[in-house]
C-alpha positions as CSV (number, residue, x, y, z in Angstrom):
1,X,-49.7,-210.2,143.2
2,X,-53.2,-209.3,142.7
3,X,-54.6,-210.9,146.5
4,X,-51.5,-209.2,147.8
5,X,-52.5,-205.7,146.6
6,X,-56.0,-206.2,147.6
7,X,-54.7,-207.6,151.0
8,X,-52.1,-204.1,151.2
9,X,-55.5,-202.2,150.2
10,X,-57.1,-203.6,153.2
11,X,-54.5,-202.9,155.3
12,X,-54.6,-198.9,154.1
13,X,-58.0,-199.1,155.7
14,X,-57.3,-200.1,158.5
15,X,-54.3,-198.3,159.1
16,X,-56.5,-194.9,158.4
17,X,-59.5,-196.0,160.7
18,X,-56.7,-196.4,163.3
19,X,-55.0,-193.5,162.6
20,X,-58.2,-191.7,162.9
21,X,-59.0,-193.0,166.3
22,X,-55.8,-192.1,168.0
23,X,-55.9,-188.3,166.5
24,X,-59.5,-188.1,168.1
25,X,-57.6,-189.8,170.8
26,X,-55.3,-187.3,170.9
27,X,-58.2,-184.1,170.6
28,X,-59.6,-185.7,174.2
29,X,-57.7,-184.0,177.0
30,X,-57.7,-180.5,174.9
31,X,-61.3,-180.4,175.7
32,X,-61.0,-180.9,179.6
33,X,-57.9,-178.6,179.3
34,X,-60.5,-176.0,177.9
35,X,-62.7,-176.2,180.8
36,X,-60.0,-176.0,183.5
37,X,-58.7,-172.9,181.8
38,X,-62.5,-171.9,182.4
39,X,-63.0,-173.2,185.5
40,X,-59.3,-171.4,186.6
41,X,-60.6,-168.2,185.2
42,X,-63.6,-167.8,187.6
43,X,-61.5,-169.1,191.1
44,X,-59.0,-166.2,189.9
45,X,-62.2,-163.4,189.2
46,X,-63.8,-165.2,192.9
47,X,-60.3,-164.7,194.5
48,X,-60.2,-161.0,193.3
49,X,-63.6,-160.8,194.9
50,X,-62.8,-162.7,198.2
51,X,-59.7,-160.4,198.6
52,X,-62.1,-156.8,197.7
53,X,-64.9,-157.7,200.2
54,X,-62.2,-157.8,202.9
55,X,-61.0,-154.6,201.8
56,X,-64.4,-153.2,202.1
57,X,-65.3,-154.7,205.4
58,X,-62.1,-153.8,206.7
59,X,-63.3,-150.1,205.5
60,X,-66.8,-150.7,207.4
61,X,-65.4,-151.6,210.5
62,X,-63.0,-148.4,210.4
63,X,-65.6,-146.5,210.0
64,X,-67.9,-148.1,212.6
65,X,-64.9,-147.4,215.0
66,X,-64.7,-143.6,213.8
67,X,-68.6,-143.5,214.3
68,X,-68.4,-144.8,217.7
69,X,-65.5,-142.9,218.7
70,X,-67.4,-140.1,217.7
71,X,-70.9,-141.1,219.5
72,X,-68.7,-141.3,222.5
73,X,-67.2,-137.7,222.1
74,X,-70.5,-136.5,221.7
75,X,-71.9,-137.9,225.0
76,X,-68.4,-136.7,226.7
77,X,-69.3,-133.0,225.9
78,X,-73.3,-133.2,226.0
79,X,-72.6,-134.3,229.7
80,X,-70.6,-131.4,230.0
81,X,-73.3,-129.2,228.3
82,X,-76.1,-130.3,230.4
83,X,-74.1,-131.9,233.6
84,X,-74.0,-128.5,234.8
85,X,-70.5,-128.3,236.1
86,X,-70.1,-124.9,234.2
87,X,-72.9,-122.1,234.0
88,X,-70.3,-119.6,231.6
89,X,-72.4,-119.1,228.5
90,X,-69.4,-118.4,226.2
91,X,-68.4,-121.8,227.1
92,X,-71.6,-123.7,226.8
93,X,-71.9,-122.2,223.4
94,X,-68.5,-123.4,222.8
95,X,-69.7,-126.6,223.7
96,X,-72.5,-126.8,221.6
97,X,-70.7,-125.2,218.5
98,X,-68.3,-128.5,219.0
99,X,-71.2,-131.1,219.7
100,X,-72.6,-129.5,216.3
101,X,-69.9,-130.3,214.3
102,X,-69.3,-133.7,215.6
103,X,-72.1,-134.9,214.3
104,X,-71.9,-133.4,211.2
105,X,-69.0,-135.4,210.8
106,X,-71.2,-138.6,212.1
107,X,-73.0,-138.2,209.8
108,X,-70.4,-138.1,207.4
109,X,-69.3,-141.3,208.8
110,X,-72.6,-142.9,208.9
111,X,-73.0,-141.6,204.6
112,X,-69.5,-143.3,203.7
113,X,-71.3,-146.3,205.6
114,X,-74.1,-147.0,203.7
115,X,-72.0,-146.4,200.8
116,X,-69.6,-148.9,201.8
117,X,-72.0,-151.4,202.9
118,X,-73.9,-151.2,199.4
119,X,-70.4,-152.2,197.9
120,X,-70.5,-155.1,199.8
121,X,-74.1,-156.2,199.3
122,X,-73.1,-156.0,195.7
123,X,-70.0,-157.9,195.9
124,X,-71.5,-160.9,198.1
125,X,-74.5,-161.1,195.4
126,X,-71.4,-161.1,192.2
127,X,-69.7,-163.9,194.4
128,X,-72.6,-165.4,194.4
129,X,-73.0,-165.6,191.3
130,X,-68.9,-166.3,190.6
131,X,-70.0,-169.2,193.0
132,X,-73.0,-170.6,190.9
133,X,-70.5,-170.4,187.7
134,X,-67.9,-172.3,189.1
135,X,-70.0,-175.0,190.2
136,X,-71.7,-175.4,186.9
137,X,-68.0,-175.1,185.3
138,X,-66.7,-177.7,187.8
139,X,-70.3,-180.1,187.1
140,X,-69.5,-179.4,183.2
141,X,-65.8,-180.6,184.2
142,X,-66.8,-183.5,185.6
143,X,-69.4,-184.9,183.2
144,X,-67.1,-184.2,180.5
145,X,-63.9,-186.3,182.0
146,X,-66.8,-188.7,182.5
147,X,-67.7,-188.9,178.3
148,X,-63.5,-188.8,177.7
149,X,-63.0,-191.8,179.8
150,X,-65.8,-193.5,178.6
151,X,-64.4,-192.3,174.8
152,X,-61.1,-193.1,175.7
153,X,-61.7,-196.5,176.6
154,X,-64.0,-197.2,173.3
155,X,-61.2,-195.7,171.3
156,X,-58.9,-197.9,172.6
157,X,-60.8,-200.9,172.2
158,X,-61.4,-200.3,169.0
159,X,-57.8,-199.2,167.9
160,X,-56.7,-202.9,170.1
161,X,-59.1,-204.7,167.4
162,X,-58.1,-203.4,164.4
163,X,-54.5,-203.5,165.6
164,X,-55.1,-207.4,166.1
165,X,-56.9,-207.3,162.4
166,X,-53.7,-205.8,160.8
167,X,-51.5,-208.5,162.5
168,X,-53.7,-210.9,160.8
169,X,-53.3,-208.8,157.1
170,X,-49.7,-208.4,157.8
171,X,-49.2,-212.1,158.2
172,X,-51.3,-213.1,154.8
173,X,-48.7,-210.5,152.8
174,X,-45.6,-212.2,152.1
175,X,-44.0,-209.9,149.8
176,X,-41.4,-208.3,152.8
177,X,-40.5,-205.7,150.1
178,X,-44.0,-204.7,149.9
179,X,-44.8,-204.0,152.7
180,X,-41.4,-202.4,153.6
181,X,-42.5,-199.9,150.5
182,X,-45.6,-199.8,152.1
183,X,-44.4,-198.3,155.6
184,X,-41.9,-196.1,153.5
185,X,-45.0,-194.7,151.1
186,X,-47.2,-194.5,154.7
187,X,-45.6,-191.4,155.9
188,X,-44.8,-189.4,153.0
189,X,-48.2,-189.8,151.7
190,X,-50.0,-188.9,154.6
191,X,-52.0,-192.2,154.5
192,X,-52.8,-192.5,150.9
193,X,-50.4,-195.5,150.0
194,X,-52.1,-197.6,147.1
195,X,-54.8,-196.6,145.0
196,X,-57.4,-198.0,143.1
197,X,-57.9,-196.9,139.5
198,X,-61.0,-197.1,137.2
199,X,-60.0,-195.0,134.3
200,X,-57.0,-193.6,133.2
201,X,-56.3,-191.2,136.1
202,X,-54.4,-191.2,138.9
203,X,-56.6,-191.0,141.6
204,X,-53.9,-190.0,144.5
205,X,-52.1,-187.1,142.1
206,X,-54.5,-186.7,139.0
207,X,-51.8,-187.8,136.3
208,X,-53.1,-189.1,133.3
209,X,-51.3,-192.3,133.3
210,X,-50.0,-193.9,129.9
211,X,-51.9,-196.8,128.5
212,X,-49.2,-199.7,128.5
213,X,-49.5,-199.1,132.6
214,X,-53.5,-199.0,132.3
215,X,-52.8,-202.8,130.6
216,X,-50.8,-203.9,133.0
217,X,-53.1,-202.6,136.0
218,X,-55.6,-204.7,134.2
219,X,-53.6,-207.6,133.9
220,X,-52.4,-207.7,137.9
221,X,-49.6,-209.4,137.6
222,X,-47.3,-207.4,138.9
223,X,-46.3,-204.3,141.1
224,X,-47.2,-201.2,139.0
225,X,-46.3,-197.3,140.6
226,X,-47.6,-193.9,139.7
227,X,-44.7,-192.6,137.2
228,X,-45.3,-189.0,139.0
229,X,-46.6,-189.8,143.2
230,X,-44.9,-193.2,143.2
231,X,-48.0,-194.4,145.0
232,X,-49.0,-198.1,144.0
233,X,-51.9,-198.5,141.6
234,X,-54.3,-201.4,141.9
235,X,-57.0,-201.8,139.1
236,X,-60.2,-201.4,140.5
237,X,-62.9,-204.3,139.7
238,X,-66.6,-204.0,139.4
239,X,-67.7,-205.8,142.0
């Protein structure tokens, strides 16, 4: 009994460094989910961007059309002020009360112009910077599907070997019931299946244990359980 507990102890070990390695398995794609979440944040704030700089140059070339629709008012009646088809005074004031206000209002045009076109210097150097983001976002990305593949496949190389070590342990444990308990115990004790004690403590629930089962434990020689966890006990030896 006592090389099969040692051999069932061997096999908690590895059965936890395995476990371990597929949970860190597992904890892989959330990281290169984090970064795409990134990486889908800035293409949604550079779309935003894409779609308001066409707003605003839509709005500059309105107004370069008001602008020039004006200008060519302007020139209409100044040809008319100075062509000299009309000499009447009231009119030619007329004319230059109109040609007055027309450019008051390009200059209006021309003002809401510069203002506009400042919008869109600022919004081409913010996509600009959107841009620079999502390329170190998308170089980030990369390098780091780079480390999981490279993790991934050290992960599972190392779960294959102790996989192929636990075959081995399985096969030197002919107790079926044992290890049948063992699979059982696996589960409801989160891993902690057998374990050692060197006093007279339970090490998996911290039950004093009564001294006839501290004998046996020292004895080995034959399948003792904690009275209160039901987790196997194995004497531990000074090696």
């Amino acid at each position: 009994m006592k090389e099969q507990l040692h051999a069932l102890l061997l096999l908690q070990e590895i059965d936890t460094q395995i476990n371990r390695e597929e949970e860190k398995q597992k904890q892989l794609p959330a990281k290169i989910k984090e970064i795409q979440n990134i990486i889908a944040g800035i293409e949604s704030r550079k779309n935003i961007g894409n779609e308001n700089l066409k707003s605003i140059q839509l709005k500059i070339k309105r107004r370069e059309i008001d602008a020039k629709a004006i200008d060519t008012k302007i020139e209409k009646h100044q040809n008319e002020l100075y062509g000299g088809k009309t000499s009447d005074i009231k009119e030619l004031k007329q004319l230059q009360k109109v040609i007055e206000l027309l450019k008051a209002d390009r200059d209006k045009v021309e003002e809401d112009l510069l203002i506009i076109m400042d919008q869109e210097d600022d919004l081409k150097a913010e996509l600009q910077k959107i841009e620079q983001e999502l390329s170190q976002a998308k170089n980030q990305l990369q390098k780091i599907e780079q480390d999981m593949n490279k993790q991934e496949k050290e992960i599972s190389a190392f779960i294959e070997q102790k996989t192929q070590e636990r075959k081995k342990i399985i096969s030197s444990i002919n107790n079926e019931d044992l290890i049948n308990r063992y699979n059982m115990l696996w589960q409801e004790k989160e891993g902690l299946v057998l374990t050692e004690i060197e006093g007279s403590i339970c090490s998996g629930c911290n039950l004093s244990l009564p001294s006839d089962i501290i004998y046996q434990l020292q004895k080995n020689s034959v399948l003792i359980t904690c009275p209160n966890c039901n987790r196997i006990l194995l004497w531990k030896e000074n090696k």
